[in-house]
Structure formats: structure tokens, C-alpha cells
N, C-alpha and C positions, 0 to 999 in steps of 0.2 A: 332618462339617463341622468345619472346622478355625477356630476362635477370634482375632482380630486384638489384640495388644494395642494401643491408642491411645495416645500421649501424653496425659498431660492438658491441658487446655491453660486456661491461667489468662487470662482478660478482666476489663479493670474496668468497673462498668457504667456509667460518667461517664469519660470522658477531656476533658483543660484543651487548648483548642487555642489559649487566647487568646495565647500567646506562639509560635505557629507561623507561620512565613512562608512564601509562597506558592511554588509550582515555578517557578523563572527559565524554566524549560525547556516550558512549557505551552503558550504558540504554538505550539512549534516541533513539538510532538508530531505525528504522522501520525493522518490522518481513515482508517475503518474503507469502502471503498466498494464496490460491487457495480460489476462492469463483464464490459460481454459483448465478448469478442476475438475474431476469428477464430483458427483451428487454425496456421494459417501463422504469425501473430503470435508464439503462443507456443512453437509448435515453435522460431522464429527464436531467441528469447530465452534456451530452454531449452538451446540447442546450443550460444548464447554465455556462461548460466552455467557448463557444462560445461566450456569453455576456459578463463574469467575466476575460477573456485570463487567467483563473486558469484553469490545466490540470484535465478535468477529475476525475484521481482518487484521487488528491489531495484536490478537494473538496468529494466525500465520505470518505475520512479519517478524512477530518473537521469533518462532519454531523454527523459520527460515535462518534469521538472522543465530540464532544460536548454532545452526548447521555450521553457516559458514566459518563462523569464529573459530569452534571447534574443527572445520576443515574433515566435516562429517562424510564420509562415501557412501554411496549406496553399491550393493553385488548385485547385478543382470546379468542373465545370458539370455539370448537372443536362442529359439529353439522354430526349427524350419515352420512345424506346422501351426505356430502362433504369432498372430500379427502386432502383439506385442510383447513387451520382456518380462519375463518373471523375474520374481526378487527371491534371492538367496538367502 
């Protein structure tokens, strides 16, 4: 077994935060979410980060994010003998 040397690492066990101000940027951070996509979806996105060297999911955060801004709708109707919605 081969031995690791560590850094030490120095912590103080009180830090002064009273003169800390807060991240301008903490709105703006991205939320962590669980989302189920179809295979198509991502197949589509991953052959246009392969074009764009944009990752992936940072182009459906675009696509997303452009929806809402523009306040984009999608048309469904719900029809008995399918258990999901077509799009109009």
C-alpha cells in the first residue's frame, strides 16, 4: 500500500462574517432539477452540442429559457384513445 501525503490544511474554528456581503449573483444561480426527456430530445440536443461545442444541457436551458421569456405556449388536445397529448 502506497502512503498519500496530505496537505495540511489550516481551519480557524470561528470565522467574522460580519463584514461579508452577500453574492449579487444568487438569484441568478441555476436550480439543480430532475427532469425525465425522451431519447429523441436528447439525442436532438446532443448532435446539436456536437455542432455548437455548447454542452448539451446548456443549450435546453437556452431553448427553455427563451420559451419563457417569449411566454412561448404549446396546443394539446388530449384525444380518449391516447394516453398522451398531441401537439397541434
Amino acid at each position: 500500500m502506497i502512503a498519500k501525503k496530505h496537505a495540511a490544511v489550516r481551519t480557524k474554528k470561528e470565522y467574522d462574517f460580519s463584514a461579508a456581503k452577500p453574492n449579487p449573483y444568487a438569484k441568478r444561480l441555476k436550480k439543480a432539477v430532475t427532469i425525465r426527456l425522451e431519447p429523441d430530445v436528447i439525442n436532438y440536443f446532443k448532435a446539436l452540442s456536437s455542432e455548437t461545442h455548447v454542452p448539451y444541457q446548456n443549450l435546453i436551458n437556452l431553448y427553455l429559457l427563451d420559451c419563457a421569456r417569449e411566454q412561448k405556449r404549446i396546443s394539446m388536445k388530449w384525444e380518449k384513445s391516447r394516453k398522451t397529448p398531441v401537439r397541434h
